[in-house]
C-alpha positions, -999 to +999 in steps of 0.1 A: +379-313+564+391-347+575+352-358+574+353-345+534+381-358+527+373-395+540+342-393+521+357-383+488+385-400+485+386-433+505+388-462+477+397-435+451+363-429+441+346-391+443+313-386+461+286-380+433+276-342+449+313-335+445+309-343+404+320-309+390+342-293+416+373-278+407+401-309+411+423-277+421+400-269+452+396-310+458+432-318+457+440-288+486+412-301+505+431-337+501+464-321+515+449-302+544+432-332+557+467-347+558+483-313+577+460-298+598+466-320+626+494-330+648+529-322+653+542-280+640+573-265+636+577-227+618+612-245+604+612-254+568+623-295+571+623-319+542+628-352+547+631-379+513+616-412+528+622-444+500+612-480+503+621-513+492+661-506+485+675-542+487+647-562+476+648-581+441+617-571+423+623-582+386+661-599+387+667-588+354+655-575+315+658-615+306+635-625+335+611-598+325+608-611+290+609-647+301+579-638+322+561-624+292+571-654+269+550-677+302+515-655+298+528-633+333+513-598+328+544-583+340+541-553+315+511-544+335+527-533+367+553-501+368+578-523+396+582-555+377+588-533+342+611-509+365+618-518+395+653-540+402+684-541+428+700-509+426+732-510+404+766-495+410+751-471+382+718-456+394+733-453+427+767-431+419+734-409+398+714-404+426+745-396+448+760-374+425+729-354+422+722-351+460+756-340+464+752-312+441+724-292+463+726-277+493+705-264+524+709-234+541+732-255+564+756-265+536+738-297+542+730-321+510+691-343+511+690-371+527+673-404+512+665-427+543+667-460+528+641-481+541+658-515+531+646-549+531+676-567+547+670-607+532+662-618+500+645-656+495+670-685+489+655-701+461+678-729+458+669-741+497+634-732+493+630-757+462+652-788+481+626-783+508+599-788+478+584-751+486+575-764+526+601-743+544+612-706+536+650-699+535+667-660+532+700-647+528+715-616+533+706-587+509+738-574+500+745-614+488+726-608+455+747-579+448+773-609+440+748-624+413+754-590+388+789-577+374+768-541+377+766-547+412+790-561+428+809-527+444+769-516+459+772-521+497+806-505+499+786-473+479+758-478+502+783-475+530+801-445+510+765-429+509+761-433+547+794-416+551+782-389+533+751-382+548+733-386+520+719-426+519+706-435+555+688-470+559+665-479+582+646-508+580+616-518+562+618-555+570+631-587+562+622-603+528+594-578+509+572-611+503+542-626+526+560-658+527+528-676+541+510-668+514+534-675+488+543-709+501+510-722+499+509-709+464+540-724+452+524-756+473+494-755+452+518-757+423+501-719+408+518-718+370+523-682+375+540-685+409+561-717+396+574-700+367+583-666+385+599-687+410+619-701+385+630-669+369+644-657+405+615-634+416+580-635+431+567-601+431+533-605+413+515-582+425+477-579+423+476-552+392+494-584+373+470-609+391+435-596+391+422-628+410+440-621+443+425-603+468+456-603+494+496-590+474+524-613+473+540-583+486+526-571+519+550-591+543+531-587+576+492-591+562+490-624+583+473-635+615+472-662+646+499-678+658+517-683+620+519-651+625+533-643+659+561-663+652+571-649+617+568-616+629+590-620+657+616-639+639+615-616+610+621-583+630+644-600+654+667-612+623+662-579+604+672-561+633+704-585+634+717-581+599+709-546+596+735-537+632+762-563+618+759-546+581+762-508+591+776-509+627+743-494+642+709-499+652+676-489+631+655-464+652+628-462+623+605-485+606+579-485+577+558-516+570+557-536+533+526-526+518+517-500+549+502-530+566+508-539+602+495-556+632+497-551+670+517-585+672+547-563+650+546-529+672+550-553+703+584-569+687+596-534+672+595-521+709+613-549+718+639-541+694+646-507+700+619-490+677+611-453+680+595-438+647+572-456+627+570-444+592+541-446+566+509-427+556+481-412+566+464-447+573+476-479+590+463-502+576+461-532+595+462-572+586+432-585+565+409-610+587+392-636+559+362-617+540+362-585+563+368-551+548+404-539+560+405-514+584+425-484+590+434-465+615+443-428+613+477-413+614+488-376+628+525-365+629+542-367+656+514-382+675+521-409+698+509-444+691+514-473+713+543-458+723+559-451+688+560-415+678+544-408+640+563-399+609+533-398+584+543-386+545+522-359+534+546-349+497+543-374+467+572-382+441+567-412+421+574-397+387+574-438+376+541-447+389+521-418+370+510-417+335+517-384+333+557-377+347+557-341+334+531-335+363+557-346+392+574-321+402+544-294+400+524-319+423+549-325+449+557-287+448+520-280+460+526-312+484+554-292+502+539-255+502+507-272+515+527-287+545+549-255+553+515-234+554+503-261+582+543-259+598+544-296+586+574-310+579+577-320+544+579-355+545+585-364+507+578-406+495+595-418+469+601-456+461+633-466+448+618-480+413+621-437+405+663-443+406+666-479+386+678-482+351+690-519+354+659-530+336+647-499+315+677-477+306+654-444+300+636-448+336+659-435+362+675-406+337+646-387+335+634-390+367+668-380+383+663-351+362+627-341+378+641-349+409+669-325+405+639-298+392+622-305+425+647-304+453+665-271+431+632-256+430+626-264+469+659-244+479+649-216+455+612-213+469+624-218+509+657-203+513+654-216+548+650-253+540+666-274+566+677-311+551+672-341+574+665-380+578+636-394+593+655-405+629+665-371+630+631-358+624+620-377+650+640-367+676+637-337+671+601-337+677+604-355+707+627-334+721+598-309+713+572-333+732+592-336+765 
């Protein structure tokens, strides 16, 4: 099965002897390849796993349309139409619906918050005439929106609760290599996103780059020992000073990582790497990128293995009305294995600040989905990824 699935589906593009199968039999064969291997428990366990919460993807509606006015495709990617800080708004939504549903422990779901803990200081970066890169803490742009200002202490209030849980996903979500020497070079698109407070351009927006703006640790040599070190070390840092404890769990910009990072993250205190079925590791010049393959609870270079194998990202289909049907398969799939459900879900899903009608619908589906989970599995069990992880390897002592 893993050999099947490889072939069909590596690059999202179908083997031509496969032209005419049912998509029904081709999309279980897809979520077995994921299962079968690694890690099982007969307990029902469902753990949410979100990225990018404290990043600024598009500051705001006026930056959007600015962008558009400049010739920047932004209406062609689903983050920078979407995606945004999380206001004191969508978060009291999402809280207010996890709250409402219950495990067979009384217990509410859990979003662990994988949160970018810096965001670029434009100001310092342009005195330096884009040579040097300067961040500042993430919960310091909360102070740039009225709609935001009150978000760490919710954040905090949602970590009380048991129901918000960050761990950390990095520093800045930006390869800053990379986009220095672009806003060195003086690129138009780059200089005028720059100037509207964001640089997330990804490569669905620009069709000429081969590497994303985004994937923070897609570097190599010596640039990028030092980033890497400096960037975990300071993530790590702000993360213990903001929340009063240390991040156990990790998940890589992009999925993309190199040994240079798991060396540092062990340094740190690292236990659980998150992410998905594939590592993929940093690009070296023309070479195809290779991956590596991914088994829960399997140990790698000393890390243990939380890989996702459930899909909800109602905001990056066409089709939304298909989201909760498809991540309903996603779970029963992984509980006939004795998988964990390991759900992924970006926070773009929960963010009205720049499209009023995106996070209201998708709250709803969300509320379809986790109502239909404890209807389905009476014997659901809610937990965060660092619990999920010590529990299995408490399992693998």
């Amino acid at each position: 099965m893993q050999k099947l699935k490889i072939e069909c589906f590596q690059g999202n593009r179908k083997s031509e002897w496969l032209q005419g199968v049912d998509l029904n039999i081709l999309d279980s064969l897809r979520r077995s390849a994921i299962n079968y291997k690694g890690w099982r428990t007969s307990r029902k366990i469902v753990v949410i796993e979100s990225d990018d919460w404290g990043a600024i993807r598009m500051p705001s509606k006026k930056a959007y349309d600015e962008a558009l006015k400049k010739g920047i495709r932004v209406d062609k990617s689903p983050y920078c139409r979407f995606d945004s800080l999380a206001s004191e708004e969508d978060l009291e939504r999402l809280f207010e619906l996890l709250i409402s549903i219950k495990d067979k422990n009384g217990r509410s779901p859990v979003i662990t918050a994988n949160s970018i803990m810096a965001n670029p200081d434009f100001d310092k970066i342009r005195e330096s005439g884009f040579k040097e890169y300067f961040y500042k803490p993430f919960y310091e742009s909360f102070s740039d929106y009225s709609e935001h200002r009150n978000c760490l202490k919710l954040w905090k209030q949602g970590l009380e609760e048991g129901i918000f849980v960050p761990q950390l996903h990095g520093r800045e979500h930006v390869n800053v290599e990379l986009w220095l020497e672009l806003l060195g070079k003086k690129d138009k698109r780059f200089i005028d996103a720059f100037n509207l407070g964001f640089w997330g351009i990804s490569t669905d927006v620009c069709c000429d780059m081969n590497r994303s703006i985004q994937a923070t640790f897609d570097i190599n040599g010596s640039v990028g020992k030092t980033y890497t070190k400096d960037a975990i070390q300071n993530a790590t840092e702000i993360f213990k000073s903001t929340f009063g404890f240390a991040p156990r769990s990790f998940i890589a910009p992009n999925f993309i990582w190199g040994d240079d990072i798991e060396k540092q993250l062990r340094e740190s205190g690292f236990t659980y790497i998150q992410g998905m079925k594939y590592r993929k590791l940093p690009k070296q010049g023309s070479e195809e990128r290779k991956l590596i393959r991914r088994n829960i609870g399997e140990r790698d270079s000393g890390f243990i293995n939380l890989v996702r194998n459930c899909t909800f990202e109602p905001s990056l289909l066409k089709k939304r009305s298909k989201t909760v049907e498809m991540c309903l398969a996603d779970v029963k799939n992984a509980f006939f294995w004795k998988k964990p459900a390991i759900i992924t879900t970006h926070r773009i899903n929960f963010i009205s600040f720049i499209d009023k009608k995106n996070a209201t619908g998708n709250i709803e589906l969300l509320s379809n989905l986790l109502n239909q989970i404890t209807e389905k599995w009476p014997g659901v069990e809610f937990m965060n990824s660092v619990e999920l992880g010590k529990l299995i390897e408490a399992d693998s002592a």
